[in-house]
Backbone bond lengths (Angstrom), bond angles and torsions (degrees), N, CA, C in turn:
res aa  C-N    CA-C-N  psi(-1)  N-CA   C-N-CA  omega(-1)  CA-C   N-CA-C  phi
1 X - - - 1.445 - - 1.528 109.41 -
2 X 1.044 114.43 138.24 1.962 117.61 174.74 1.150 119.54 -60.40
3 X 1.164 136.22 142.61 1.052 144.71 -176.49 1.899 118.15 -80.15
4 X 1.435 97.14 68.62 1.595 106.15 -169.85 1.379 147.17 -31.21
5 X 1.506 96.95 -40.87 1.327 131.49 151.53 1.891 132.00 -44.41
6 X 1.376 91.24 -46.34 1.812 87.63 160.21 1.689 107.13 -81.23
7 X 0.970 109.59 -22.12 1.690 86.09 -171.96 1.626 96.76 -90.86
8 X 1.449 126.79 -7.24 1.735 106.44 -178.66 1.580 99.41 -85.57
9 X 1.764 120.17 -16.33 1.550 109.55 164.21 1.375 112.93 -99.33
10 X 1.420 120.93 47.11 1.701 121.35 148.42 1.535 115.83 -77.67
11 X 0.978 137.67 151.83 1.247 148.96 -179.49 1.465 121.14 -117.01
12 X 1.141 93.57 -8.04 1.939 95.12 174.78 1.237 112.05 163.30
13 X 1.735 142.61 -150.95 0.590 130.17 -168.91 1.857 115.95 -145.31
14 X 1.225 108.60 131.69 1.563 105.96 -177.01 1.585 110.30 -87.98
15 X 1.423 119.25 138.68 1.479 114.51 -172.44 1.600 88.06 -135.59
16 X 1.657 77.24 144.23 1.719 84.46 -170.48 1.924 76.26 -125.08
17 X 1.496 92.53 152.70 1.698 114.18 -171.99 1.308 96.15 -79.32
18 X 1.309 119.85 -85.61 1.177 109.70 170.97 1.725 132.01 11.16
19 X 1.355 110.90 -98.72 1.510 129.59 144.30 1.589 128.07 10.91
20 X 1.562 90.76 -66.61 1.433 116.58 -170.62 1.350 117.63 -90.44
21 X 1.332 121.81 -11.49 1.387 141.32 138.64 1.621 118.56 -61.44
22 X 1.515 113.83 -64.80 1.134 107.81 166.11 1.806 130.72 -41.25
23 X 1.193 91.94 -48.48 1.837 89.46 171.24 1.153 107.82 -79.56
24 X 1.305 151.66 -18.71 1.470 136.73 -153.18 1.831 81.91 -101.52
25 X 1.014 134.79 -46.90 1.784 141.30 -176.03 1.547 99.75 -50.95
26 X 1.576 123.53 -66.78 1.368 137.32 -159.99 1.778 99.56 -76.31
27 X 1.730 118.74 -46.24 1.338 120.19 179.88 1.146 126.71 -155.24
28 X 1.289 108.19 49.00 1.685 122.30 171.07 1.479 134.76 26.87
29 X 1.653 88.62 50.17 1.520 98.77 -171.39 1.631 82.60 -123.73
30 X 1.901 82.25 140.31 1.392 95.98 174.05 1.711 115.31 -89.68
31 X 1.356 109.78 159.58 1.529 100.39 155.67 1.488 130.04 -44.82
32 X 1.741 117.71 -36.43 1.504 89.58 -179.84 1.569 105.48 -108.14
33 X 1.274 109.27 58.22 1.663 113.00 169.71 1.951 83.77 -114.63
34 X 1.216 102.33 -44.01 1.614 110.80 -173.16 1.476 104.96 -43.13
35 X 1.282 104.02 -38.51 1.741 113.84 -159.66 1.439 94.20 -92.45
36 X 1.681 132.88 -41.44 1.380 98.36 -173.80 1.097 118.70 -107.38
37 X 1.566 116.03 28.53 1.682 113.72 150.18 1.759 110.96 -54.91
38 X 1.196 116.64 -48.35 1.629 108.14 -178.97 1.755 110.46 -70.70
39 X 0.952 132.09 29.42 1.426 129.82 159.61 1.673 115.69 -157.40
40 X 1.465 83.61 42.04 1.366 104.44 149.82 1.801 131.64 -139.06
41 X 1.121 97.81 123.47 1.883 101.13 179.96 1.802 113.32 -80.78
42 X 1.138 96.92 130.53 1.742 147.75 16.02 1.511 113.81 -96.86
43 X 1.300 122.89 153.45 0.959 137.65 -174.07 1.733 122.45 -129.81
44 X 1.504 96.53 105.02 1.637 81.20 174.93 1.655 119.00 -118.83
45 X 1.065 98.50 128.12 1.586 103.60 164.08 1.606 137.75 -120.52
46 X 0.896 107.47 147.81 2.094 111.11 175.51 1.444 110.73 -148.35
47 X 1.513 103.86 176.98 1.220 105.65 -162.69 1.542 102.63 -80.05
48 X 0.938 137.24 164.36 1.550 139.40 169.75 1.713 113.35 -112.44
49 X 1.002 108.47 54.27 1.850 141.35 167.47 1.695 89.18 -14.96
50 X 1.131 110.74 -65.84 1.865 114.08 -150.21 1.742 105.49 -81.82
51 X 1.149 121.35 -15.05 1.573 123.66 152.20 1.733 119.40 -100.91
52 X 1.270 118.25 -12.14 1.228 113.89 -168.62 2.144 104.74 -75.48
53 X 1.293 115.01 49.78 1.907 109.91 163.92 1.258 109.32 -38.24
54 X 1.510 109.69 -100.34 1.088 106.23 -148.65 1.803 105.46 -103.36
55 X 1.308 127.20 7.64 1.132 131.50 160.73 1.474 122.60 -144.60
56 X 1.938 111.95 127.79 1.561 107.65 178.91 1.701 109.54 -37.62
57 X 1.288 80.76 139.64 2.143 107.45 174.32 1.079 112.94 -113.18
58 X 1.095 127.34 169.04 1.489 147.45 158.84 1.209 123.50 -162.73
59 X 1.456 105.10 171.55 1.831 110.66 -176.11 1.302 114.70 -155.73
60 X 0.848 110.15 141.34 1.663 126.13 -162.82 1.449 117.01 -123.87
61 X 1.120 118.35 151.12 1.545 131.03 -169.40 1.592 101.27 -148.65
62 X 1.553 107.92 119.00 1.116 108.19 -164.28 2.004 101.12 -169.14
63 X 1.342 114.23 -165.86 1.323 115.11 -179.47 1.195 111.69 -144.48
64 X 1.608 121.62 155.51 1.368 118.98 -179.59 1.254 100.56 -94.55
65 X 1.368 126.95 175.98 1.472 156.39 -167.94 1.989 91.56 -48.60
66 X 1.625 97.11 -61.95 1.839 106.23 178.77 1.497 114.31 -74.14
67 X 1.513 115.30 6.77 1.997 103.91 168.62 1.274 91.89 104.83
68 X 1.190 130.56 -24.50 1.211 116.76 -169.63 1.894 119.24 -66.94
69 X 1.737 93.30 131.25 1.538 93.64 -166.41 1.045 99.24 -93.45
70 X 1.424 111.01 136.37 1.607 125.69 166.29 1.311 133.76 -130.34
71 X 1.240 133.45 135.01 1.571 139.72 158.86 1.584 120.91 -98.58
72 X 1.121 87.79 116.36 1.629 110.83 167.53 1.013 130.79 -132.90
73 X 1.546 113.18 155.82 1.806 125.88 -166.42 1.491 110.61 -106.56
74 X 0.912 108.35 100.55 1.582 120.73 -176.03 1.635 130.53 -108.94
75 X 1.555 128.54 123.64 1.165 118.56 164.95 1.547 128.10 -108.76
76 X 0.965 126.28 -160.12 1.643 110.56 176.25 1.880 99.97 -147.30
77 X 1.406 97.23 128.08 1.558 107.13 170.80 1.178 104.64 -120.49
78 X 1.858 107.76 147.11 1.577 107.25 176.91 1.668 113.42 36.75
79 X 1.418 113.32 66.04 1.485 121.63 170.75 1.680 96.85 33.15
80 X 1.064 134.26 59.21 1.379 139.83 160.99 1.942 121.19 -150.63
81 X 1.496 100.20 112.71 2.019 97.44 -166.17 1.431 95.64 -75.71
82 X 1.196 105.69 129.08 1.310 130.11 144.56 0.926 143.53 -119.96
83 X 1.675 107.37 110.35 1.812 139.86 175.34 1.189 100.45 -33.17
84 X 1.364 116.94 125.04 1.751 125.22 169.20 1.388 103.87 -120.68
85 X 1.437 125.76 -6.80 1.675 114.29 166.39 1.583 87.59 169.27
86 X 1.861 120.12 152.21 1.011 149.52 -135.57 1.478 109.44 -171.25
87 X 1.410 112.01 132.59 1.567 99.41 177.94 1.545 84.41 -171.61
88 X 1.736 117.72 159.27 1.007 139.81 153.64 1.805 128.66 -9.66
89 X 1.208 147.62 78.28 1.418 117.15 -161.50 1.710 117.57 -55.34
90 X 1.257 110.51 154.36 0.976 138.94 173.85 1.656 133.45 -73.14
91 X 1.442 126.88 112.87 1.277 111.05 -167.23 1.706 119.93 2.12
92 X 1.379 110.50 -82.04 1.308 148.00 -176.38 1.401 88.58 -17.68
93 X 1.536 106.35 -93.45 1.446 134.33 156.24 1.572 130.87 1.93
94 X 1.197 95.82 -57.66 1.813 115.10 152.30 1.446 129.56 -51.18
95 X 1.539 83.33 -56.08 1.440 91.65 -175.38 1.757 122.44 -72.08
96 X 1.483 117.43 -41.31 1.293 142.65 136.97 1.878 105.70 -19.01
97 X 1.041 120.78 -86.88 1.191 131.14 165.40 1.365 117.77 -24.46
98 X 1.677 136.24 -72.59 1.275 158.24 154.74 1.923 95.88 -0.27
99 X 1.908 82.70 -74.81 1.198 98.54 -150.65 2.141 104.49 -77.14
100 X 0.695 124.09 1.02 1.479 130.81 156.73 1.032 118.83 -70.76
101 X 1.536 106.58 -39.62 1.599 115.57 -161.48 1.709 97.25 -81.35
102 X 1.496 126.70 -9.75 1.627 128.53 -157.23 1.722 78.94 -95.80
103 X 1.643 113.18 -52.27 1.433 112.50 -152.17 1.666 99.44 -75.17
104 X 1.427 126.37 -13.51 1.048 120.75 -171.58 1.706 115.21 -122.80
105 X 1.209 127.49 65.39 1.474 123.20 -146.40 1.659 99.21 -80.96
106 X 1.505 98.69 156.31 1.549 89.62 173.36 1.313 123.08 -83.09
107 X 1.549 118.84 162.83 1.543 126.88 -154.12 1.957 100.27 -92.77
């Protein structure tokens, strides 16, 4: 499970160019679709164990402002998340998503 607590003391967000090129080239997601998947409900995140070497990971499943569903791999430096790749969700992903969103309705 993620460690929830560092990400409710992030303060914003670090964007590396690089990165944000890379996803927008491979899947036409911008940086601030990246950014407002996390302030939107429902929100799921965990740790991402099988990429996390040499720095904690995570990944998120979430939506932008326009519905758009997304998964991304995210870490956080100096209380700031930074998007390391972003793409479309995935059946799975969707469906995962869907069904959170039934068990967890908004208030």
């Amino acid at each position: 499970m993620a460690d929830f607590k560092q990400l409710l003391n992030c303060t914003g967000f670090e964007r590396d160019n690089h990165n944000a090129d890379k996803i927008w080239s491979k899947h036409y997601v911008t940086p601030s679709e990246c950014e407002q998947i996390f302030f939107n409900l429902p929100l799921i995140v965990a740790d991402d164990e099988k990429h996390s070497k040499k720095e904690k990971r995570y990944y998120v499943l979430g939506h932008t402002d326009t519905g758009r569903l997304l998964f991304a791999v995210f870490t956080v430096r100096r209380n700031k998340i930074r998007v390391i790749s972003a793409r479309d969700m995935r059946r799975k992903e969707r469906k995962e998503h869907k069904s959170y969103e039934k068990e967890n309705p908004k208030i």
